[in-house]
mmCIF file as gemmi writes it, N, C-alpha and C atoms, coordinates in Angstrom:
data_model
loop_
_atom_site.group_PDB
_atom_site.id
_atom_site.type_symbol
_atom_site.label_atom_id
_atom_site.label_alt_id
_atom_site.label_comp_id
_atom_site.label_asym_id
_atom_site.label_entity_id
_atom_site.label_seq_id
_atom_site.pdbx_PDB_ins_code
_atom_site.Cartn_x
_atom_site.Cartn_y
_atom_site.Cartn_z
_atom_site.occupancy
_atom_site.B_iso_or_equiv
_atom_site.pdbx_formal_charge
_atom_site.auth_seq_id
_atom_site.auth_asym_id
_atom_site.pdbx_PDB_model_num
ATOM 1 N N . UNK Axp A 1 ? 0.616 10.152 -21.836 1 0 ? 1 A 1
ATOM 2 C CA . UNK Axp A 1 ? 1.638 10.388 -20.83 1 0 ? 1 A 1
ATOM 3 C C . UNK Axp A 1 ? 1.035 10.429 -19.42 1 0 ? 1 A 1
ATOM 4 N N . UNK Axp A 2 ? -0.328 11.265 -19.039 1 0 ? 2 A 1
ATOM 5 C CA . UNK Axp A 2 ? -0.767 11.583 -17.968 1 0 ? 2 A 1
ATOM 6 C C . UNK Axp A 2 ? -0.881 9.764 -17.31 1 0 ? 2 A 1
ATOM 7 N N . UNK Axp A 3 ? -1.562 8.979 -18.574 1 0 ? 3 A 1
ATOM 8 C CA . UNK Axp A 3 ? -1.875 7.297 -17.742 1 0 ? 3 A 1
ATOM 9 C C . UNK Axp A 3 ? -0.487 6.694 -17.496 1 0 ? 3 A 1
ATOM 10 N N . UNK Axp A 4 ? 0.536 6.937 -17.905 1 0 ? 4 A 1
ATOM 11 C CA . UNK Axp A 4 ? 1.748 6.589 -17.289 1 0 ? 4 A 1
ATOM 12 C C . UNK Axp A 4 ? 1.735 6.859 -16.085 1 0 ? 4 A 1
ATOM 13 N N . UNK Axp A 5 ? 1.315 8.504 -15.851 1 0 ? 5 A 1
ATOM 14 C CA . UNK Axp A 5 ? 2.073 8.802 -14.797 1 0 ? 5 A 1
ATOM 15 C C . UNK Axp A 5 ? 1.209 8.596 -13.688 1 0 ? 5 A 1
ATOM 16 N N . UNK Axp A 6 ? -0.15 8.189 -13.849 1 0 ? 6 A 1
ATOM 17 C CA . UNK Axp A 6 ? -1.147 7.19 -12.759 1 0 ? 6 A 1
ATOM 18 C C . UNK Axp A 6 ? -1.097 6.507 -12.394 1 0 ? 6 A 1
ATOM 19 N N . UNK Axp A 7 ? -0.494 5.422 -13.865 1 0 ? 7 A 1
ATOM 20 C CA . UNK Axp A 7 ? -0.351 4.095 -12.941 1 0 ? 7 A 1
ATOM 21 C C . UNK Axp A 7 ? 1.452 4.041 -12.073 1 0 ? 7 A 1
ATOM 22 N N . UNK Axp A 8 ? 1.923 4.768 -12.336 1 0 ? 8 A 1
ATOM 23 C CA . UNK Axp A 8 ? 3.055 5.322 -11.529 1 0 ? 8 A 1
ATOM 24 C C . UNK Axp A 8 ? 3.062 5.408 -9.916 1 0 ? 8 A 1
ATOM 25 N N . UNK Axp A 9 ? 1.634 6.452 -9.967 1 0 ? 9 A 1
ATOM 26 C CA . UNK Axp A 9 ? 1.181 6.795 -9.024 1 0 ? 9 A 1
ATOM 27 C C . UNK Axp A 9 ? 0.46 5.88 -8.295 1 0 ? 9 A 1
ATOM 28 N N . UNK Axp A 10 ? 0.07 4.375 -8.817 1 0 ? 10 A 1
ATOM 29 C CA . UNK Axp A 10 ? -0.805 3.961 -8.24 1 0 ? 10 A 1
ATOM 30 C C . UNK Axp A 10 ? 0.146 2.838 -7.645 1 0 ? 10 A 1
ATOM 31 N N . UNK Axp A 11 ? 1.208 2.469 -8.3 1 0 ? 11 A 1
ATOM 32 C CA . UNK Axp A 11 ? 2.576 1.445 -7.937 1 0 ? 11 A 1
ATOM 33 C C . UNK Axp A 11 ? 2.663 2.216 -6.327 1 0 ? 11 A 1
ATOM 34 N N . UNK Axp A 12 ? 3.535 3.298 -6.408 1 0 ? 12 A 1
ATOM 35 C CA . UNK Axp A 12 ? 3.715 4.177 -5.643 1 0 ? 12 A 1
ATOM 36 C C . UNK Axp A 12 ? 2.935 3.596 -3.951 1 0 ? 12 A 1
ATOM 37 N N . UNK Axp A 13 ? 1.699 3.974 -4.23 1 0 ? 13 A 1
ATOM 38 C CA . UNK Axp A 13 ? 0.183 4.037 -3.222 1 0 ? 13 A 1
ATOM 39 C C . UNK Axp A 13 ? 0.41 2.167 -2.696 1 0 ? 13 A 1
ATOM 40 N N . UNK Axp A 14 ? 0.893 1.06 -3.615 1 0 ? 14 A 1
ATOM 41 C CA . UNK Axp A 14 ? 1.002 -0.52 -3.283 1 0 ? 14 A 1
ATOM 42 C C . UNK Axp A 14 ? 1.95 -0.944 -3.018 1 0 ? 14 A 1
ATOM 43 N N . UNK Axp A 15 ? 3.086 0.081 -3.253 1 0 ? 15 A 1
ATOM 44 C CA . UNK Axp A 15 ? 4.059 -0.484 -2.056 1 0 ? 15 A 1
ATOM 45 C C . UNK Axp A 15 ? 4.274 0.637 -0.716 1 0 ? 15 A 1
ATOM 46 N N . UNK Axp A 16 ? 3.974 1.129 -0.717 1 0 ? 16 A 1
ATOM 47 C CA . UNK Axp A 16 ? 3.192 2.175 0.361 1 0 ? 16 A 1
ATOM 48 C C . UNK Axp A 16 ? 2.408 1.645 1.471 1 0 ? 16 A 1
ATOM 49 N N . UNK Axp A 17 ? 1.631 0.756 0.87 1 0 ? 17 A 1
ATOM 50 C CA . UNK Axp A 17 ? 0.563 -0.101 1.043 1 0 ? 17 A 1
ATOM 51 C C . UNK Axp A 17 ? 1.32 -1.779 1.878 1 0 ? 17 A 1
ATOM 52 N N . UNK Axp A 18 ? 2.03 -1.982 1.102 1 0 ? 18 A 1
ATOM 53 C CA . UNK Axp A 18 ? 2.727 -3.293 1.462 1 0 ? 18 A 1
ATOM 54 C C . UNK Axp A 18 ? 4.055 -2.913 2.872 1 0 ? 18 A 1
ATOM 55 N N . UNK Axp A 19 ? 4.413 -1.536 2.439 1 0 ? 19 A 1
ATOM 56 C CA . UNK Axp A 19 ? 5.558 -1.38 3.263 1 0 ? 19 A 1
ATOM 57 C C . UNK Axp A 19 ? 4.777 -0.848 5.167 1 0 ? 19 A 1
ATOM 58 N N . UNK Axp A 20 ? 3.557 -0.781 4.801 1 0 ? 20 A 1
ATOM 59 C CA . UNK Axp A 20 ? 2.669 -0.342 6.172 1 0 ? 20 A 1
ATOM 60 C C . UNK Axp A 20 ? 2.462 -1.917 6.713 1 0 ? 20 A 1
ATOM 61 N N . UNK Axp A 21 ? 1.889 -2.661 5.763 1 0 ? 21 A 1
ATOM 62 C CA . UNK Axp A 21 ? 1.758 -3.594 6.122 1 0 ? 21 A 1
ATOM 63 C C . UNK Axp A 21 ? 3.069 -4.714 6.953 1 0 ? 21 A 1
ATOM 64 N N . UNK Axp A 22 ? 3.94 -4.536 6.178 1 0 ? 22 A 1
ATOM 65 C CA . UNK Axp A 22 ? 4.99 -5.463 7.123 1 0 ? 22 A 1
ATOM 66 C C . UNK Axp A 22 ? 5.769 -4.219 8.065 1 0 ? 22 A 1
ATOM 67 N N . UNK Axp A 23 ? 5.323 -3.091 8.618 1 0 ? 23 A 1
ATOM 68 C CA . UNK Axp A 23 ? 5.792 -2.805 9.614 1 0 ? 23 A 1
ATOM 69 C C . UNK Axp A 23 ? 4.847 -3.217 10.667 1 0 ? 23 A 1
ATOM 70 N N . UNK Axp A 24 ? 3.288 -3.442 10.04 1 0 ? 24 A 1
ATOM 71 C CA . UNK Axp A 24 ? 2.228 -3.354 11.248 1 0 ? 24 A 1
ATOM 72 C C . UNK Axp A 24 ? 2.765 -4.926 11.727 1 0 ? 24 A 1
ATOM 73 N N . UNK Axp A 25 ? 2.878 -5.866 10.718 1 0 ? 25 A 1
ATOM 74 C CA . UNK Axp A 25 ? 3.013 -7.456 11.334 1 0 ? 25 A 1
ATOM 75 C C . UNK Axp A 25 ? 4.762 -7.12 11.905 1 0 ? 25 A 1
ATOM 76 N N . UNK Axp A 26 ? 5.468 -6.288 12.045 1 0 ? 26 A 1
ATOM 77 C CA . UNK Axp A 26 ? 6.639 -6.307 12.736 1 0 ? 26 A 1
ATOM 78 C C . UNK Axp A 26 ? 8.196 -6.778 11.974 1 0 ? 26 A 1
ATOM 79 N N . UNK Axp A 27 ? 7.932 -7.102 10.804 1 0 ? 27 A 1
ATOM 80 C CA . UNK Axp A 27 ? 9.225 -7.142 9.875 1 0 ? 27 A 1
ATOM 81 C C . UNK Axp A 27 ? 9.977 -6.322 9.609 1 0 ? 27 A 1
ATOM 82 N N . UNK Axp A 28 ? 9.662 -4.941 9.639 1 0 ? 28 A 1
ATOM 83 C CA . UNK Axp A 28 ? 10.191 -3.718 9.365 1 0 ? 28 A 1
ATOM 84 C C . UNK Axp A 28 ? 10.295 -3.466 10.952 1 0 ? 28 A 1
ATOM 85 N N . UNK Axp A 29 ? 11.381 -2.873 11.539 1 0 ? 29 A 1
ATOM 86 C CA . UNK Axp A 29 ? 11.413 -2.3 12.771 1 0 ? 29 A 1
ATOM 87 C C . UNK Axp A 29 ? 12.184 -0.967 13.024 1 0 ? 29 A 1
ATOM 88 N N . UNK Axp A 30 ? 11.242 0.014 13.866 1 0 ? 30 A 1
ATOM 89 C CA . UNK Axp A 30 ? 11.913 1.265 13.847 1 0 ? 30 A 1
ATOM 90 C C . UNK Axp A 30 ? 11.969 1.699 15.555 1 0 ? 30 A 1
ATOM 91 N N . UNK Axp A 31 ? 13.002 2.593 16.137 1 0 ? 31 A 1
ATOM 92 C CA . UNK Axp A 31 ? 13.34 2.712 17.082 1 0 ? 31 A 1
ATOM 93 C C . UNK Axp A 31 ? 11.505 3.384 18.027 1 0 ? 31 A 1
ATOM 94 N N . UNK Axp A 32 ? 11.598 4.185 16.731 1 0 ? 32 A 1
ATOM 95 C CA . UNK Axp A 32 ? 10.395 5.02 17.326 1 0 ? 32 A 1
ATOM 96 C C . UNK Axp A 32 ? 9.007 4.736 17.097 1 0 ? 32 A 1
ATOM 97 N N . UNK Axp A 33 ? 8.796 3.549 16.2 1 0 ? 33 A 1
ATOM 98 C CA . UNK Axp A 33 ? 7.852 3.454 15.788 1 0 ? 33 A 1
ATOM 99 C C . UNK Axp A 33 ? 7.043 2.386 17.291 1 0 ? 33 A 1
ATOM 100 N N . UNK Axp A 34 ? 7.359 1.773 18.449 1 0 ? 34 A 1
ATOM 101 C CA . UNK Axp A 34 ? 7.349 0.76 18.877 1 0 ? 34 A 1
ATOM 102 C C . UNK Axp A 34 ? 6.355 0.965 19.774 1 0 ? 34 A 1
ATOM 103 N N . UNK Axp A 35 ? 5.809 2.575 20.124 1 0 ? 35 A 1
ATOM 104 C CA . UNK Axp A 35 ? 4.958 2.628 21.073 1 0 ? 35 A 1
ATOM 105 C C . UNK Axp A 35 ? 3.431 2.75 19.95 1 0 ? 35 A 1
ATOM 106 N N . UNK Axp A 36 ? 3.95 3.439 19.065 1 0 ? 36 A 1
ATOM 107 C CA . UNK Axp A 36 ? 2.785 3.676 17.971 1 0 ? 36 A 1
ATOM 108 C C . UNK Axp A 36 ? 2.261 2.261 17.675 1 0 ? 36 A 1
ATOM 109 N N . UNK Axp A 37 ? 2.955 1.547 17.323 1 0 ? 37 A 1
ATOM 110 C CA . UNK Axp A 37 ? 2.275 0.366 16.465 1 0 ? 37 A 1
ATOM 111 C C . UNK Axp A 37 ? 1.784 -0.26 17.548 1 0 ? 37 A 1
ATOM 112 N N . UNK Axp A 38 ? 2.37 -0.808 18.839 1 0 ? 38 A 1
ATOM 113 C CA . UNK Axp A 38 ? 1.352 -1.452 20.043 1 0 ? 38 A 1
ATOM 114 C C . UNK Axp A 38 ? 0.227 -0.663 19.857 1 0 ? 38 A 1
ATOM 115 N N . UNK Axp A 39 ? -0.13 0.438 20.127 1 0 ? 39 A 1
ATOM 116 C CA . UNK Axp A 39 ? -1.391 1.207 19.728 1 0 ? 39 A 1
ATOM 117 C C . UNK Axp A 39 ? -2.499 0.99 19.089 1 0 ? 39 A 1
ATOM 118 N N . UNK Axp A 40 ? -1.52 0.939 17.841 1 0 ? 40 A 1
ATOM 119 C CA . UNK Axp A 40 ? -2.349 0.738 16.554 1 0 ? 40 A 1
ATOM 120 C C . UNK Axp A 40 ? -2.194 -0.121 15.153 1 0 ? 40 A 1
ATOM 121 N N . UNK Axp A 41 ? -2.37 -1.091 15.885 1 0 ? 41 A 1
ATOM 122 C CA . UNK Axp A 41 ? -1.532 -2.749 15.517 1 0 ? 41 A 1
ATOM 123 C C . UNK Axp A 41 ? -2.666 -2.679 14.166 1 0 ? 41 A 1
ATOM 124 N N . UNK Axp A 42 ? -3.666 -3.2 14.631 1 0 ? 42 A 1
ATOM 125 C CA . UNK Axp A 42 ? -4.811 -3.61 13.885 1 0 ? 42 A 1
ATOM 126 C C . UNK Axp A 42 ? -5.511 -2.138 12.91 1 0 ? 42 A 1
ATOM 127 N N . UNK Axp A 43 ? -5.456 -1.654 13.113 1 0 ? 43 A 1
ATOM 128 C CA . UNK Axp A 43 ? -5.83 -0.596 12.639 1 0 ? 43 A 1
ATOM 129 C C . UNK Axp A 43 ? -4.894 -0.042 11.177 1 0 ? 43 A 1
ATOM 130 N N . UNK Axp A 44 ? -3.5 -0.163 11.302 1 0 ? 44 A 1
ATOM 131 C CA . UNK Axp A 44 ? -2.486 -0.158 10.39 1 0 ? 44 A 1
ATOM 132 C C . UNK Axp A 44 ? -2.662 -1.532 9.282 1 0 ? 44 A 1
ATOM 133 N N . UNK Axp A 45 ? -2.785 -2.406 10.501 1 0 ? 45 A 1
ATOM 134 C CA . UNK Axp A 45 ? -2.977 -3.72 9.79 1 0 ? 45 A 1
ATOM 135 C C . UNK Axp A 45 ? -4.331 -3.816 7.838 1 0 ? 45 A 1
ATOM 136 N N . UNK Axp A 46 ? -5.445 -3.773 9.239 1 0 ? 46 A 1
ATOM 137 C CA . UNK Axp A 46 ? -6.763 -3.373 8.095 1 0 ? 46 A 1
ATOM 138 C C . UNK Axp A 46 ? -6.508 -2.392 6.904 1 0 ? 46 A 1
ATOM 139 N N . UNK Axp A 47 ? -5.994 -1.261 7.388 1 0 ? 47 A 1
ATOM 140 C CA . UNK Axp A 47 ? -5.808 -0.349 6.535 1 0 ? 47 A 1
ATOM 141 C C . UNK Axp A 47 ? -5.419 -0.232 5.324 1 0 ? 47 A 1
ATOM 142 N N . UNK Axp A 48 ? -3.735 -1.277 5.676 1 0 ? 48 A 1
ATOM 143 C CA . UNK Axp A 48 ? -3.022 -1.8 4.54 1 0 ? 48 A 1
ATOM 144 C C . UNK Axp A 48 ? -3.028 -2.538 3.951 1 0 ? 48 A 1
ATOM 145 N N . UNK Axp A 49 ? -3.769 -3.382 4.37 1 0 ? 49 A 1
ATOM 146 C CA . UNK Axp A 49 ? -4.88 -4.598 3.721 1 0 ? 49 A 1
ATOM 147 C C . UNK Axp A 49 ? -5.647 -4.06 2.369 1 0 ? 49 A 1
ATOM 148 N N . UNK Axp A 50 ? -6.838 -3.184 3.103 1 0 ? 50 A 1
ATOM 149 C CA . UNK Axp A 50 ? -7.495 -2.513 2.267 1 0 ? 50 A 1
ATOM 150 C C . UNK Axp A 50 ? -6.869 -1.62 1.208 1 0 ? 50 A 1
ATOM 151 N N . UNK Axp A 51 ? -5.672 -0.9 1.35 1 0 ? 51 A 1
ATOM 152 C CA . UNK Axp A 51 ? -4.784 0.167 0.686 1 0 ? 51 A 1
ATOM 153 C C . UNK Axp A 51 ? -4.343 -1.163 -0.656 1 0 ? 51 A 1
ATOM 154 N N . UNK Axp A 52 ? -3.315 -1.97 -0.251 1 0 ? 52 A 1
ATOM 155 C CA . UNK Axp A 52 ? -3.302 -3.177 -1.007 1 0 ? 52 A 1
ATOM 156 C C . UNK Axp A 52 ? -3.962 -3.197 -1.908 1 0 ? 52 A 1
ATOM 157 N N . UNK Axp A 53 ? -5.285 -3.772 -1.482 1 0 ? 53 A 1
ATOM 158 C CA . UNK Axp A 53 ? -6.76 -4.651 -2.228 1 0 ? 53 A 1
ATOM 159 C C . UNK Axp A 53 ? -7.23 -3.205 -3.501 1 0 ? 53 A 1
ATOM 160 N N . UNK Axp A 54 ? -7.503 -2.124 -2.911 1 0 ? 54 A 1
ATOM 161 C CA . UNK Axp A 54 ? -7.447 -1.931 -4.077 1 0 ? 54 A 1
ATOM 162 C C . UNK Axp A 54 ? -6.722 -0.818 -5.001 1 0 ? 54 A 1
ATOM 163 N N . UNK Axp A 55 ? -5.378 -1.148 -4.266 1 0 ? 55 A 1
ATOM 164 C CA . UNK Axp A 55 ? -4.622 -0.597 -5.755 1 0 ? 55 A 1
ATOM 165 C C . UNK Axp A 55 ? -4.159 -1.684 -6.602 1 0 ? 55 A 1
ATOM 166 N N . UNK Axp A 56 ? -4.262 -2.808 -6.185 1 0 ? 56 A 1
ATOM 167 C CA . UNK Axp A 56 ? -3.916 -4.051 -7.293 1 0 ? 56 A 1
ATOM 168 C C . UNK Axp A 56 ? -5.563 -3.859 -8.016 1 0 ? 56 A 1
ATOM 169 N N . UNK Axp A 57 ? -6.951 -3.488 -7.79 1 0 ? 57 A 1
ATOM 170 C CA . UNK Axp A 57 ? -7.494 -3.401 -8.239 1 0 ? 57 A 1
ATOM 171 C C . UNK Axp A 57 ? -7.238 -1.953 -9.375 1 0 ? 57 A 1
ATOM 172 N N . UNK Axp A 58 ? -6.846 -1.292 -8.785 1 0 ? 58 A 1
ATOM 173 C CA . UNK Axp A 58 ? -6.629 -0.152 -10.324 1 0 ? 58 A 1
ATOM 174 C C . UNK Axp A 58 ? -5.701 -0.304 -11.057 1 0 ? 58 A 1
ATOM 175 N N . UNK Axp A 59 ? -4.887 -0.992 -10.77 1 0 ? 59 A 1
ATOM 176 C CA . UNK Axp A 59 ? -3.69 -1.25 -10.788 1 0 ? 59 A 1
ATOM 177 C C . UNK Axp A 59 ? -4.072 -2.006 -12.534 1 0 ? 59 A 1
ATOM 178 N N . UNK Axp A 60 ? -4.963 -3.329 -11.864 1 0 ? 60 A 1
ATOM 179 C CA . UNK Axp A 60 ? -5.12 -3.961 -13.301 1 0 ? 60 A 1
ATOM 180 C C . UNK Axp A 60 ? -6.158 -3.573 -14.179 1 0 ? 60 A 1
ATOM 181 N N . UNK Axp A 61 ? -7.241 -2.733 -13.131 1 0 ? 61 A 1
ATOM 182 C CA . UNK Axp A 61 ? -7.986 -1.868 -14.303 1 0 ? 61 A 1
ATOM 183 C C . UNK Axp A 61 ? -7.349 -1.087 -15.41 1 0 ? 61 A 1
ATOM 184 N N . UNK Axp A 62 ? -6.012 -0.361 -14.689 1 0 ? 62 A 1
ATOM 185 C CA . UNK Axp A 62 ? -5.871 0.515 -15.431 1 0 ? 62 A 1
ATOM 186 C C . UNK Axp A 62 ? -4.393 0.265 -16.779 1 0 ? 62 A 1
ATOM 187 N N . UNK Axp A 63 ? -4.012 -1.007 -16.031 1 0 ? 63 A 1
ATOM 188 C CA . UNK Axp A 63 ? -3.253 -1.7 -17.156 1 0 ? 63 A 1
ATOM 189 C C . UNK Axp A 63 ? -4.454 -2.381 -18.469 1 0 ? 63 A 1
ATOM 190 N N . UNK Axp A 64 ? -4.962 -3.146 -17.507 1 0 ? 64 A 1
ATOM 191 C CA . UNK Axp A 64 ? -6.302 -3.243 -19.407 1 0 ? 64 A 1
ATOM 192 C C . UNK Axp A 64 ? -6.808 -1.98 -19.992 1 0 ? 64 A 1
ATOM 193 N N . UNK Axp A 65 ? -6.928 -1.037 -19.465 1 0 ? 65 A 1
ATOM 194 C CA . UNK Axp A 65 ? -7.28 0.115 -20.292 1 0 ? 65 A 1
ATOM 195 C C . UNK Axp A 65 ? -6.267 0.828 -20.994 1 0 ? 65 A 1
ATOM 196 N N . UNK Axp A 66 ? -5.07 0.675 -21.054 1 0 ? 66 A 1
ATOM 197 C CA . UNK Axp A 66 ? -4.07 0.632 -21.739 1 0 ? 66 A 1
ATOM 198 C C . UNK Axp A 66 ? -3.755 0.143 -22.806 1 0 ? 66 A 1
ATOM 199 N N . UNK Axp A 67 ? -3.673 -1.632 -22.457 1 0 ? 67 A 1
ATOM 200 C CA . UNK Axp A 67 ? -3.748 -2.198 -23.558 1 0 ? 67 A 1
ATOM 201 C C . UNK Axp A 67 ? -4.862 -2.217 -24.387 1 0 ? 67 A 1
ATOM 202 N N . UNK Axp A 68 ? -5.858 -1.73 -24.108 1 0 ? 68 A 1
ATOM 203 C CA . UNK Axp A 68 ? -6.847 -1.759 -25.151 1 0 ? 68 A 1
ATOM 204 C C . UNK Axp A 68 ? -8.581 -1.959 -24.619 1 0 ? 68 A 1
């Protein structure tokens, strides 16, 4: 039950991950968010890049350790 509720947790963390990401490239738009992200364009950017990269990496670690 607990590895259910990891890789739950790790879905969670990759679209988390994806939803940072298309606010940093500007698809997502928020009233307040507009002075922040000029700021910290690149920085959000990398981040969610990296956040991404590796929860698809545990992501499928932890689905093969599942199956077997």
């Amino acid at each position: 039950m607990t590895t259910y509720l990891g890789l739950l947790f790790e879905i969670l963390f990759l679209l988390a991950g994806i939803y940072l990401y298309l606010f940093s490239r500007g698809i997502i738009k928020t009233k307040q968010g507009a002075s922040f992200l000029k700021e910290n364009k690149n920085l959000i950017r990398y981040g969610s890049l990296a956040l991404i990269a590796v929860m698809l990496i545990n992501i499928s670690l932890h689905i093969r350790d599942i199956l077997g």
